[in-house]
N, C-alpha and C positions, 0 to 999 in steps of 0.2 A: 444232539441238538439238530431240529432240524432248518429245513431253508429258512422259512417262515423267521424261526426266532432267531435266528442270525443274524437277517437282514435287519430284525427289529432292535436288535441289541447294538450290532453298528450305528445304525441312526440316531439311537438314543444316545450314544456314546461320541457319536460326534456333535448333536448336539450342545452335549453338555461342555466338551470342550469349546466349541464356538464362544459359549456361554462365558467359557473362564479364562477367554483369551478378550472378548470384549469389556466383563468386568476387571481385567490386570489393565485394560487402558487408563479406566481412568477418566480424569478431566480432560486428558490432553488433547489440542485440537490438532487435528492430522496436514499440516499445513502440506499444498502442492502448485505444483507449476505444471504439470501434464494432466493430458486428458481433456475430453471436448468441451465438461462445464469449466475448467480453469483456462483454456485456450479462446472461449469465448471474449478472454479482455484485450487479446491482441487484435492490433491495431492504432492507427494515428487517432488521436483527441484532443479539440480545442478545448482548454481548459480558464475556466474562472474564478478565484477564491474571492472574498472577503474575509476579511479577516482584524482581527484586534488583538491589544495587549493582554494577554490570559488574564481574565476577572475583572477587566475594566469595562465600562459602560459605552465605550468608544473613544473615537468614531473608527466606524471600518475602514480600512483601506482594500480596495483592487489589485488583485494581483492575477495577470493573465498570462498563460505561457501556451505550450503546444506540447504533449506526452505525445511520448509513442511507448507501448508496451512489445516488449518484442515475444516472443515463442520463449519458451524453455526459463524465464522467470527475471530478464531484464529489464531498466527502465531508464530510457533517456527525458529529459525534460530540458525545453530551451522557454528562455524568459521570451516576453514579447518586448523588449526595447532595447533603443542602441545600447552597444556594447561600453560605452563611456557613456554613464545617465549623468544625472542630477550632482553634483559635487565632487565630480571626479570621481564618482561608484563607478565599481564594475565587478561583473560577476562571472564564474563559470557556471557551463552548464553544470543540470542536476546527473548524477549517473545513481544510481539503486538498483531496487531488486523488489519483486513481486509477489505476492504466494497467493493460492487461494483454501480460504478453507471450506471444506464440500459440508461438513455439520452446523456452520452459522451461514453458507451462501454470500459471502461476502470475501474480498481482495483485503488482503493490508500492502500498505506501500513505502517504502522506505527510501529514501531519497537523499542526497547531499549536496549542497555546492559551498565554494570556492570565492570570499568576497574579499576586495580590492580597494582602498580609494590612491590614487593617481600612481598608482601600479605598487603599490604598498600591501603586504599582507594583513588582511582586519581579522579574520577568522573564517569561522566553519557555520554553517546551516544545516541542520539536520531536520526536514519534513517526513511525518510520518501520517499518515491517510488511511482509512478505513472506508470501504468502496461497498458500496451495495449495485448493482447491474440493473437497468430497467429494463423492464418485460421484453420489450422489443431489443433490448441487444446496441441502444445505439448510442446509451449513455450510464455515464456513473458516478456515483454521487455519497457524499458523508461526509465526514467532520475531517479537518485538519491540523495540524499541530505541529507546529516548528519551534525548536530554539538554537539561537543563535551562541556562541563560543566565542573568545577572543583568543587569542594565540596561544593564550596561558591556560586555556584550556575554563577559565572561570564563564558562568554565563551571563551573557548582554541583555537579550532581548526571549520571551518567549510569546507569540502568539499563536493565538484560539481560531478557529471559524470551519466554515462550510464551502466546499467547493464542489462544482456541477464539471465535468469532463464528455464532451458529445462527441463522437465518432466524426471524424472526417471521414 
């Protein structure tokens, strides 16, 4: 054999493994925290939801906090109001985790916190976010989705909506 069909038989031949290593993937989406398009979401963002009861008509309520996405796929999130609100609520911050997927170009986000009323344990908040990056890099944006837990683990509350997050 000479050089020629060598070279040619290698190429062909790793092609075709290329081939049957991206067809054994599958559906699956290659979720990541590294690298420069998935390190583009670090950073502080004020953030703003509205949001409703899942399938109800309304009305929205406001919900503003301030994220920070850190490096390597964490996620802090503080509400924006005192720490003792409205009827003896209180809440902990949110702490989560980040991913990006590089085949849909979009972050999902996953998040929790820790609710209170007059220093009483109420349950858990689990949000969970799907982020699209705008062009310039200075905001992001998509649907949101929380539900709430009681102690017993049964669920309270779930609400729907859309939230805008802009780069500080």
């Amino acid at each position: 054999m000479n050089i020629k069909k060598t070279i040619l038989a290698m190429t062909v031949l790793a092609m075709m493994t290329a081939a049957g290593v991206t067809g054994a993937q599958g559906a699956a989406d290659p979720q990541t925290t590294s690298g420069w398009f998935a390190n583009r979401i670090v950073g502080a963002y004020a953030s703003h939801a509205m949001v409703r009861v899942c399938g109800s008509p309304g009305p929205d309520f406001p919900v503003v906090n301030t994220i920070i996405f850190n490096q390597g796929g964490t996620v802090v999130a503080a509400p924006r109001f005192p720490p003792q609100g409205a009827d003896g609520y209180s809440r902990t911050i949110d702490l989560g985790t980040w991913s990006y997927n590089p085949r849909t170009n979009r972050y999902s986000v996953s998040l929790h916190f820790y609710g209170f009323v007059n220093g009483e344990f109420q349950g858990t908040t689990h949000v969970e976010r799907t982020l699209q990056m705008s062009a310039d890099g200075n905001s992001v944006s998509g649907p949101v989705h929380t539900t709430t837990y009681a102690p017993d683990g049964s669920v309270i509350l779930e609400q729907c909506g859309t939230a805008t997050s802009t780069r500080q």
